[in-house]
C-alpha positions, 0 to 999 in steps of 0.5 A: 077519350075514353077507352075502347077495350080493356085486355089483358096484356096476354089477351092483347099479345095474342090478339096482336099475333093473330092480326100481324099479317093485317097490321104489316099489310095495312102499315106497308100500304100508309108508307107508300108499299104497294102489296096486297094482304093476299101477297102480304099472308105469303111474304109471313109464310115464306112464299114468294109470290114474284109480285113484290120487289126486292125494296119491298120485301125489305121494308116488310122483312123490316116491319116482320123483325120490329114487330117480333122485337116489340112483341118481346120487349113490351115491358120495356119503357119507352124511351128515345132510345126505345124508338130509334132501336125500331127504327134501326129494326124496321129499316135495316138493310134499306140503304139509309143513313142514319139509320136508327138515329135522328136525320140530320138533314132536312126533309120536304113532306108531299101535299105541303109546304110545311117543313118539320124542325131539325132533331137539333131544334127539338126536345124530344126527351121532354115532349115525350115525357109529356106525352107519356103523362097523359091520363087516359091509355088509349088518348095517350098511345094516339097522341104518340103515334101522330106525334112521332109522325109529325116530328119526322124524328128520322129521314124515312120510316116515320109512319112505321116506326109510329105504327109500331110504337104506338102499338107496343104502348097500345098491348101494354095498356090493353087497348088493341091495336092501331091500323089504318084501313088501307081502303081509307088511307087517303081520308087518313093523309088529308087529316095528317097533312091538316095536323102537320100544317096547324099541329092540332091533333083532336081532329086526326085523333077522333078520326083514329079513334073512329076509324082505326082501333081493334080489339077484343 
């Protein structure tokens, strides 16, 4: 997979600021938020616009708070414990439990019958560690990013935390910034559901590719 841009981390950073508002927006909308990027502008300058619900404004508080935390801690390997810490971040305040540690429940995914593992049964030390030996920059960070999703690592927020770790991957090496359209979110869960079901990512990976990586 070859890469689509070549920043510098500074460049990437900033790239990553400026587009903020759009990334929340567009992660917000694949985790089911209903919130408009007018609405979502308005929520990161402190203006209420009486349109969004009290749920909904923790989970875009949350997602405001993981990205300042990646922002800051781009350097910092990536690791299990790396990502149950956004996971805490990007959920606090929104009454789930565990928060920032693996489910311990199992978990039914919508438009399947398929079912992710218990953390118990998995190793994701070592599948991780795989992923991270990946070559290429950019094949790597999507690999992350559907892999975290798949895995359904915790009881709710798996499509925000892949988000945001992906993405801190993803301004580390250079390579921009992973959003979904929300204009093709429905393209984008008929291709995740196909992962899930036969754990082949190349499809959904070349979709990404295509459809949901800028830059500069």
């Amino acid at each position: 997979m070859k890469n689509k841009y070549n920043m510098t981390r500074e460049d990437n950073i900033f790239f990553a600021k400026r587009k903020l508002a759009d990334n929340i927006y567009k992660s917000a909308n694949l985790e089911g938020i209903t919130i408009t990027l007018e609405e979502t502008y308005s929520f990161m300058n402190n203006v209420s616009t009486g349109n969004i619900s009290v749920n909904d404004m923790l989970k875009l508080k949350g997602l405001k708070d993981a990205w300042e935390y990646v922002i800051h801690h781009i350097t910092e390997p990536l690791t299990m414990e790396y990502i149950k810490k956004i996971h805490f971040e990007v959920c606090k305040g929104q009454n789930i439990k565990p928060l920032g540690d693996f489910r311990d429940k199992g978990v039914g995914i919508m438009e399947t019958n398929w079912r992710p593992k218990l953390p118990s049964e998995c190793d994701y030390e070592s599948e991780l560690k795989e992923l991270l030996s990946i070559p290429g920059d950019l094949d790597k960070c999507i690999s992350i990013f559907c892999w975290i999703q798949r895995s359904q690592i915790f009881l709710d927020g798996n499509k925000r935390v892949a988000n945001l770790i992906a993405n801190k991957e993803m301004i580390k090496y250079g390579q921009g910034i992973i959003a979904v359209p929300a204009k093709k979110i429905g393209d984008y869960l008929t291709k995740l559901i196909h992962y899930y079901e036969t754990n082949d990512m190349n499809n959904l990976k070349k979709w990404i590719y295509d459809n949901c990586i800028d830059g500069i």
